[in-house]
LOZAKE-835677 format. One record per residue: x, y, z of N, C-alpha, C in turn; residue in three letters. Coordinates in steps of 0.02 Angstrom, whole numbers, padded with zeros to 5 digits, always signed. Atoms other than C-alpha are relative to their C-alpha. Layout:
XYZXYZXYZala...
//
This chain:
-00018+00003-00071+01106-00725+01115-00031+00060+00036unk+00016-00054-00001+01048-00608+01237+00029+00056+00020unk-00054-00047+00006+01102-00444+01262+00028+00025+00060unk-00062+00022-00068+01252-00420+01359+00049-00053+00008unk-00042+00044+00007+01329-00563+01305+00064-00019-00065unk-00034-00019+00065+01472-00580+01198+00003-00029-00043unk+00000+00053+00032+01503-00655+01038+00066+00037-00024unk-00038-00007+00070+01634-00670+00910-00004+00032-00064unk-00016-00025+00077+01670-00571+00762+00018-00033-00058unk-00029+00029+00036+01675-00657+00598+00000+00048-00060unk-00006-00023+00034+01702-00625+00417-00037+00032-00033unk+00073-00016+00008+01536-00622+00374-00047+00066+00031unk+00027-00048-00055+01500-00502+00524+00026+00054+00020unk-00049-00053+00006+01569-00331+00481-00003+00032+00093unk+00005-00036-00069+01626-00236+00660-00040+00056-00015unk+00052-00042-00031+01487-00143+00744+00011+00072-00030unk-00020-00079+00013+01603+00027+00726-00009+00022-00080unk-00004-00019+00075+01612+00009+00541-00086-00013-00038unk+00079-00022+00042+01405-00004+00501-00029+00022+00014unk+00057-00045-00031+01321+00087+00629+00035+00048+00058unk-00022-00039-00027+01341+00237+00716-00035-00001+00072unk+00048-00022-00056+01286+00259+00906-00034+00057+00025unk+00038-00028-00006+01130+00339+00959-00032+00011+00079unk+00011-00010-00080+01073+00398+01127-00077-00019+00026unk+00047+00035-00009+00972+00314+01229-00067+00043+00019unk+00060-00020-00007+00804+00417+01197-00046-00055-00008unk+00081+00041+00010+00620+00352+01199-00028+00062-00064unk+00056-00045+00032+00512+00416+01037-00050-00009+00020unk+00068+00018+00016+00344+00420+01007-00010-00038-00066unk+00009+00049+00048+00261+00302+00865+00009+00036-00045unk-00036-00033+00044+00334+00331+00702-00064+00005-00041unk+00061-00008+00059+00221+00380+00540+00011-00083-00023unk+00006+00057+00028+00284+00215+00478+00066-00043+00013unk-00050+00040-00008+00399+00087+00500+00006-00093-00018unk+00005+00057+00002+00439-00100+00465+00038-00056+00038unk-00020+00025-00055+00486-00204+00619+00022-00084-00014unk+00025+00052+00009+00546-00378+00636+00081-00026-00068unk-00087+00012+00056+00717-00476+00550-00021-00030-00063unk+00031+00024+00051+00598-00568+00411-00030+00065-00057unk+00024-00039+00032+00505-00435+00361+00036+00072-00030unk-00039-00037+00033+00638-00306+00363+00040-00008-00064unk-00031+00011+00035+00739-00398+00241-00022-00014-00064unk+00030+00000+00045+00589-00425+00139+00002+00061-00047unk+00012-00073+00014+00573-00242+00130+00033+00038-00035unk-00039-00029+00004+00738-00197+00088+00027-00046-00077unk-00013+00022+00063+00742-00328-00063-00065+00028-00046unk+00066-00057+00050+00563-00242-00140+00042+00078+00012unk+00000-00051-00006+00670-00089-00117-00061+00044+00015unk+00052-00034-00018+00540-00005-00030+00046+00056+00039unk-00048-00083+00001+00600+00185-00027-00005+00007+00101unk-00001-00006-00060+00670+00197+00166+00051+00054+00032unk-00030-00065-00040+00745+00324+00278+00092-00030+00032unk-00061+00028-00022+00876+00220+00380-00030-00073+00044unk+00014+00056-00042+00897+00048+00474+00031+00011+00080unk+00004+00015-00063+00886+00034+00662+00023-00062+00024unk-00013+00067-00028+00974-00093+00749-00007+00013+00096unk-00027-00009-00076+00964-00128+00955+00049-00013+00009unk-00101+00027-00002+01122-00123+01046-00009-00080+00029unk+00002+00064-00039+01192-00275+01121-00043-00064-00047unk+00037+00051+00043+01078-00358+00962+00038-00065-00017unk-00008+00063+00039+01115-00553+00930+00013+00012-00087unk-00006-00015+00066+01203-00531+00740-00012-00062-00040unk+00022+00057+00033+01126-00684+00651-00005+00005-00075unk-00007+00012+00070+01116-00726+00457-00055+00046-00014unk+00045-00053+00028+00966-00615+00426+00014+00072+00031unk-00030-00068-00008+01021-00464+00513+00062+00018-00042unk-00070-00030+00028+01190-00464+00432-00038+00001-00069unk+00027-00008+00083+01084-00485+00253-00046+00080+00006unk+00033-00059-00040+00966-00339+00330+00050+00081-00007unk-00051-00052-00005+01130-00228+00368+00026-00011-00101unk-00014-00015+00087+01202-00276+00171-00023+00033-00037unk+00021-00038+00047+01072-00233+00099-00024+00063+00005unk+00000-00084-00031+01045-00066+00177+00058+00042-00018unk-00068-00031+00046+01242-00035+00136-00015+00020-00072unk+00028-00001+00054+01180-00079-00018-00027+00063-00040unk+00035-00044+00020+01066+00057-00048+00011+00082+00039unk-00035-00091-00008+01164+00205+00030-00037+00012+00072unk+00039+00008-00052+01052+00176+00204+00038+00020+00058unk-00029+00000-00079+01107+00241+00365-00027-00043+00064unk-00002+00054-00030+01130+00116+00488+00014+00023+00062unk-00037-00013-00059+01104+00168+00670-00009-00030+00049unk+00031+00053-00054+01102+00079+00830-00035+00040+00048unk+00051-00020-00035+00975+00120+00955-00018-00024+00049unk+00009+00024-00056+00921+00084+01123-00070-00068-00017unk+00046+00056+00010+00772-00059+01145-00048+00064+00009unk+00059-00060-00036+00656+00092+01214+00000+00034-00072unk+00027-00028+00058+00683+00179+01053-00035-00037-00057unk+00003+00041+00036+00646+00027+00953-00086-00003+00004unk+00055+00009-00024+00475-00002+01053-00039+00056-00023unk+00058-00050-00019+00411+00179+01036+00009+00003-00067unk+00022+00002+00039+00447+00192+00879-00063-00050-00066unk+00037+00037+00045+00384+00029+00806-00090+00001+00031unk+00024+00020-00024+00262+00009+00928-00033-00026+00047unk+00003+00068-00017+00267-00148+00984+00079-00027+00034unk-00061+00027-00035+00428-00254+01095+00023-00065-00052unk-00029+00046+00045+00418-00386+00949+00037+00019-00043unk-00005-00009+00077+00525-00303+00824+00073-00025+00008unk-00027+00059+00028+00651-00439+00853+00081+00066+00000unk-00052-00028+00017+00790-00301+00866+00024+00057-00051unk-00038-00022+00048+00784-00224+00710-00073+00017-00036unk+00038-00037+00032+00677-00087+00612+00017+00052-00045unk-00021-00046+00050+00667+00005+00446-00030+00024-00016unk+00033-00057+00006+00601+00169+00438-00021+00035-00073unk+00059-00025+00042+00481+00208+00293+00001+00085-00028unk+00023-00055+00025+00497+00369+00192-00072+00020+00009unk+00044-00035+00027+00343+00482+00175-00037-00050-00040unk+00005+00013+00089+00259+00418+00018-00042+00093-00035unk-00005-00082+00063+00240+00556-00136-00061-00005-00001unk+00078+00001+00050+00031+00575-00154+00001+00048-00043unk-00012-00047+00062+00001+00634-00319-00063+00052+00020unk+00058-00037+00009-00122+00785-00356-00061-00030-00025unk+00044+00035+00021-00293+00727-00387-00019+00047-00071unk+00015-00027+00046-00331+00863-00501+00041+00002-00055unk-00039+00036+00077-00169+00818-00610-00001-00075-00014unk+00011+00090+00011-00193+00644-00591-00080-00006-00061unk+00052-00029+00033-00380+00699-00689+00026+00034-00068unk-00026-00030+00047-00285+00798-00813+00041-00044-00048unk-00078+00033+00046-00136+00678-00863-00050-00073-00016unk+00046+00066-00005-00283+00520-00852-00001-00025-00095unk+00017+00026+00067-00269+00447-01043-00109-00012+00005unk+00076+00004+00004-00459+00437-01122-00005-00057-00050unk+00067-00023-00037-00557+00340-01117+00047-00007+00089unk+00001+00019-00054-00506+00344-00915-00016-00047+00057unk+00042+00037-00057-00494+00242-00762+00033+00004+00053unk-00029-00005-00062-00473+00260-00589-00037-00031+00068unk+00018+00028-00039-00486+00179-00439-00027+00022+00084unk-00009-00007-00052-00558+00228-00278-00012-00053+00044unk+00031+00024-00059-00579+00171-00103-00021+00011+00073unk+00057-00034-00027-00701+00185+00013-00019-00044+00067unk-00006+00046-00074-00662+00109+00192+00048-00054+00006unk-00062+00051+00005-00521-00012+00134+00036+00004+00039unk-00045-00039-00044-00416-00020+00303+00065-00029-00013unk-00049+00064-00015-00316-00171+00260+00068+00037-00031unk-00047-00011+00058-00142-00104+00192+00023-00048-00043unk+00007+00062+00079-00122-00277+00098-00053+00025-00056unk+00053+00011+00072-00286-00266-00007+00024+00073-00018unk-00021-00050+00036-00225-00078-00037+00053-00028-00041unk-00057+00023+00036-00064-00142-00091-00004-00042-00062unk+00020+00061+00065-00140-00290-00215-00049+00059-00026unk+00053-00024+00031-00281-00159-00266+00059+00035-00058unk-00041-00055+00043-00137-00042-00329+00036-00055-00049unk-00029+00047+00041-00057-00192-00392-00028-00021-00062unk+00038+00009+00015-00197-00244-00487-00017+00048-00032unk+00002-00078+00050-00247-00047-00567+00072-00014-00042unk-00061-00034+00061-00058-00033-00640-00011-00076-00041unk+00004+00085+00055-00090-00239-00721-00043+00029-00056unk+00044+00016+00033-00243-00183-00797-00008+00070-00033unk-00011-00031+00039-00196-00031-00859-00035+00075+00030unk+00045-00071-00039-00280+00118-00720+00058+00052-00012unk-00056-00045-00009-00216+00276-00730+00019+00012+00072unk-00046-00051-00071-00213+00321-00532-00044-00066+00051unk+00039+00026-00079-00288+00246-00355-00007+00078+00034unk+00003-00071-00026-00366+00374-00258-00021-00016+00087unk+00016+00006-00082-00382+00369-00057-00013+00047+00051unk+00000-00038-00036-00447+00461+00066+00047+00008+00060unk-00064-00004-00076-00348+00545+00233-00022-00056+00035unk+00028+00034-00063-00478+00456+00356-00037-00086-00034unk+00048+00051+00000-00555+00279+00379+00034-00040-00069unk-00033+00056+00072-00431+00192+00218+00061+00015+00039unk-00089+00016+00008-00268+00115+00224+00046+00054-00028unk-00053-00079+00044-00136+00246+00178+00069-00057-00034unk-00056+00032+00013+00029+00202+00086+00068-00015+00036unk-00059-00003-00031+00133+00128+00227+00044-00081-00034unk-00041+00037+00022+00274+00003+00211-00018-00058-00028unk+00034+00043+00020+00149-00142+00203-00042-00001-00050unk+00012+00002+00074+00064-00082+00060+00038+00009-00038unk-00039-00033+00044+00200-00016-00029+00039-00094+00007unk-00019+00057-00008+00265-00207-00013-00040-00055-00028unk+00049+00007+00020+00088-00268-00060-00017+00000-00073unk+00013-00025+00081+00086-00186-00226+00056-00020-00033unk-00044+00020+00041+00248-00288-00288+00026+00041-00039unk-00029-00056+00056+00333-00112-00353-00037+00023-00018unk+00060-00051+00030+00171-00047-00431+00022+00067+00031unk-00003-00089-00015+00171+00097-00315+00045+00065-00022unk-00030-00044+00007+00315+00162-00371-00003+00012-00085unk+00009-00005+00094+00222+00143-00561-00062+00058-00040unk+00072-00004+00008+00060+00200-00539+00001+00064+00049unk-00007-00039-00036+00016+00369-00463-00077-00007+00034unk+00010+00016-00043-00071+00367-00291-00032+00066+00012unk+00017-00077-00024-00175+00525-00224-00047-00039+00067unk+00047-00007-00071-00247+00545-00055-00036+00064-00013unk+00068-00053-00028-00403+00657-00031-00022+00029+00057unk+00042-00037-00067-00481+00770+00108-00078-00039-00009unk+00056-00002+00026-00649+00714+00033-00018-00032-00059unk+00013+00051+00036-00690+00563-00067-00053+00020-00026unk+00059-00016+00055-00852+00609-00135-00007+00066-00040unk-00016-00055+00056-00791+00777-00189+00041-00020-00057unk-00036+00038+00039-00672+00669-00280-00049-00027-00082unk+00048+00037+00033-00812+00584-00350-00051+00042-00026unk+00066-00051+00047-00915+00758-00401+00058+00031-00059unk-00060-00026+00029-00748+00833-00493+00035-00052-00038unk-00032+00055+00050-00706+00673-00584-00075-00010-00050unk+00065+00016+00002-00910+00678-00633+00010+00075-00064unk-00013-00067+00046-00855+00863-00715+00023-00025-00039unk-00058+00030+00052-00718+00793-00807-00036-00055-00040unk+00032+00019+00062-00837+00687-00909+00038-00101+00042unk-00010+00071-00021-00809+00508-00782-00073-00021+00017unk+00047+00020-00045-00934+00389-00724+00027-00032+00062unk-00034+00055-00078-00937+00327-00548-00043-00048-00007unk+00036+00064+00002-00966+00149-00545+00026-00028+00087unk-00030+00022-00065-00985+00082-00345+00000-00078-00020unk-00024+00067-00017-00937-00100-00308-00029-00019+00059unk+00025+00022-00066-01074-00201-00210-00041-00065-00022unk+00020+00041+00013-01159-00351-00202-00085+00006-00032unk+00072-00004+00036-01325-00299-00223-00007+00064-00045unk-00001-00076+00077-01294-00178-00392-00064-00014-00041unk+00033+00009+00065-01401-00131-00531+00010-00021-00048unk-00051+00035+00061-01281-00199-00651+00048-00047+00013unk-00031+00069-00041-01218-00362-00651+00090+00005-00057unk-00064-00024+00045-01029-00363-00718+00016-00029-00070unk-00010+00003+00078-01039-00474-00882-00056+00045-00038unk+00044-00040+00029-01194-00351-00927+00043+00077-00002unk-00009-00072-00014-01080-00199-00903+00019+00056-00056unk+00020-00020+00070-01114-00069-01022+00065+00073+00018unk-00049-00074+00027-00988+00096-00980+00072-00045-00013unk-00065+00001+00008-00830+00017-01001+00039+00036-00060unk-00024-00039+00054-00790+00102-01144+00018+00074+00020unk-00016-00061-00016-00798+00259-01056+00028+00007+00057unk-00061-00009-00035-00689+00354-00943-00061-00009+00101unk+00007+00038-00059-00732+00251-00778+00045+00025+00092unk-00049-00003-00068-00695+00304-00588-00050-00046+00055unk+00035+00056-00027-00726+00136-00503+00011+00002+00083unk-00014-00016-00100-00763+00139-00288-00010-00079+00016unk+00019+00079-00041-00735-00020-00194+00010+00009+00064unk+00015-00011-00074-00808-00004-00020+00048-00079+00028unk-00028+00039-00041-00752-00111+00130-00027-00053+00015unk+00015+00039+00016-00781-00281+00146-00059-00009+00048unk+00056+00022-00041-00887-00285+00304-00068+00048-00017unk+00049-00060-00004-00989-00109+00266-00030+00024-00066unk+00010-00030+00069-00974-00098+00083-00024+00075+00013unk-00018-00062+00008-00994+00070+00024-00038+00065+00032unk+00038-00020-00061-01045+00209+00138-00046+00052-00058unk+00074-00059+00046-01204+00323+00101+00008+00034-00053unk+00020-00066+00039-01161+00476+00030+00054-00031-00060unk-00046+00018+00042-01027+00388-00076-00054-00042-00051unk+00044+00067+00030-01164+00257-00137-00067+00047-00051unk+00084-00056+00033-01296+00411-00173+00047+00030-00070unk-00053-00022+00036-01141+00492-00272+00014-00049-00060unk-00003+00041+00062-01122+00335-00402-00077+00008-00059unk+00049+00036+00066-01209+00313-00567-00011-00051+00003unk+00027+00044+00016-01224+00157-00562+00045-00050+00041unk-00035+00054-00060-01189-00002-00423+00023-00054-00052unk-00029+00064+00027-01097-00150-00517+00007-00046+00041unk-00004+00072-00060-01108-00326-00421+00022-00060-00073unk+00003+00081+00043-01023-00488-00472-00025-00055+00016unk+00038+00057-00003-01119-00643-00525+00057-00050+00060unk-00032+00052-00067-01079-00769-00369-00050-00056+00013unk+00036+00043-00022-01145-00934-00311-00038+00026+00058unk+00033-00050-00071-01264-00898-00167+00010-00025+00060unk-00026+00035-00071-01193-01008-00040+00075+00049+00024unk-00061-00024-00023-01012-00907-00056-00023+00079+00031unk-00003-00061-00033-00968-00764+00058+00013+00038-00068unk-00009-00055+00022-00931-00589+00000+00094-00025-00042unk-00048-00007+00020-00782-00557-00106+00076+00018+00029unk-00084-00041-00021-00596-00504-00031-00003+00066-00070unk+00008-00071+00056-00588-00314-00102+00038-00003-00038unk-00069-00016+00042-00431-00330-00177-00017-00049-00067unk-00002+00062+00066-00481-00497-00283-00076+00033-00048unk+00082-00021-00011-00675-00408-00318+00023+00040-00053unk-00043-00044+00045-00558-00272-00396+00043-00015-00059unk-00058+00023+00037-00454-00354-00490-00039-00041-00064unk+00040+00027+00032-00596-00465-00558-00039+00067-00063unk+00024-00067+00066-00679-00294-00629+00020+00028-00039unk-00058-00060+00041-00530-00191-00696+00028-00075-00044unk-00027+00046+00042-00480-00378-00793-00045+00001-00050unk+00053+00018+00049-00651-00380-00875-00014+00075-00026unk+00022-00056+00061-00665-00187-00923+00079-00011-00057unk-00053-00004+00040-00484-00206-00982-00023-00062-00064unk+00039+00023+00039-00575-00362-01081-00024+00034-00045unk+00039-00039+00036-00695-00246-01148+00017+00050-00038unk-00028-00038+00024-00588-00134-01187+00040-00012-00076unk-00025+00026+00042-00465-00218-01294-00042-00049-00075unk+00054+00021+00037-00613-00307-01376-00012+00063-00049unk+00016-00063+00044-00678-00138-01457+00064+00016-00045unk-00055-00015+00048-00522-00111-01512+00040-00032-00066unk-00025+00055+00078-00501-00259-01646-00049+00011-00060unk
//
């Protein structure tokens, strides 16, 4: 209903006073992260995806997914506050968030230089290298902890970071698999080069085609550029060696996340092979 109008209290529909506290009607600015929206919040809050507190507007319509929304926030020890519509907007955004938003911890990035240290040998790690989408981050990470990576590595600028939508993406991985953000991706890629890795980039037109691929055995730090730009210069000058997968020549380019997933299945192949 809309707001201002009254409804009924049922059993189902704990009183207002007893789940959320009132909040004054400020305006923020946009939050670092947030997840907007009565579908998606409730998605969010069943992937336990590590969150701060839930936001409700006042005067909000209490319908079957908000009251599951509010549970499961009880649920998990969540503070539950109500909020003007103006705060709702600046933080999410956007005026679609349907009433109701759940605020996104931080996420933990690991050290890159212990993530390098703690790396089992032979090694593997994942970078990326213009990925904006936070889905294909989310399935990429998903995809490294399946196949057995030790880390994902991301830069500050120009990649997806770990917000609510990747961390939702990666079906729990993230909270399996350790995650580092970088100042400097190709220093990444000279300091993993010390440590006794190869960089293998991810492009269509490689020197090495992927059932020919000869390092898997060794400790591997794999880059998968972006789907429209693939991998940028100095990152591309920085690899040992380009890997491309065999494709019909009528099909488009790969989705990064599936491209990835296809490679890290077949070194993990290769891997386990040597080992019988």
């Amino acid at each position: 209903m809309r707001p201002g109008k009254k409804r009924r209290e049922s059993a189902a529909a704990p009183k207002r006073e007893q789940t959320r506290r009132p909040e004054g009607r400020r305006e923020t600015r946009p939050s670092s992260d947030a997840v907007a929206g009565r579908n998606p919040v409730v998605e969010a809050l069943r992937a336990k995806i590590p969150a701060k507190e839930l936001l409700v507007a006042e005067r909000v319509e209490i319908d079957e997914r908000m009251q599951e929304a509010m549970r499961l926030a009880k649920n998990q020890n969540l503070l539950i506050k109500e909020v003007s519509r103006g705060v709702l907007d600046g933080l999410t955004g956007t005026t679609m968030h349907q009433g109701i938003a759940l605020v996104i911890k931080p996420f933990q990035y690991a050290n890159f230089e212990e993530l390098l240290k703690k790396a089992n040998k032979p090694g593997l790690l994942i970078g990326l290298d213009g990925v904006t989408d936070p889905h294909n981050l989310g399935a990429i990470v998903r995809s490294a902890a399946a196949f057995g990576a030790n880390g994902v590595v991301i830069p500050e600028r120009r990649t997806a970071a770990m917000t609510g939508s990747a961390w939702k993406a990666s079906a729990g991985a993230a909270a399996r698999l350790p995650i580092s953000q970088v100042t400097n991706l190709v220093r990444s890629l000279e300091d993993a080069k010390k440590a006794g890795y190869f960089v293998v980039g991810l492009d269509a037109e490689g020197d090495e085609s992927l059932p020919k691929f000869s390092l898997a055995l060794e400790s591997i730090y794999v880059i998968v550029g972006s789907e429209g730009k693939g991998l940028s210069r100095l990152v591309r000058e920085t690899c040992d060696l380009i890997l491309s997968i065999p494709m019909q020549s009528d099909v488009e380019s790969l989705n990064a996340s599936v491209a990835t997933a296809i490679v890290l299945h077949q070194i993990a192949a290769n891997r386990a092979a040597a080992t019988i």
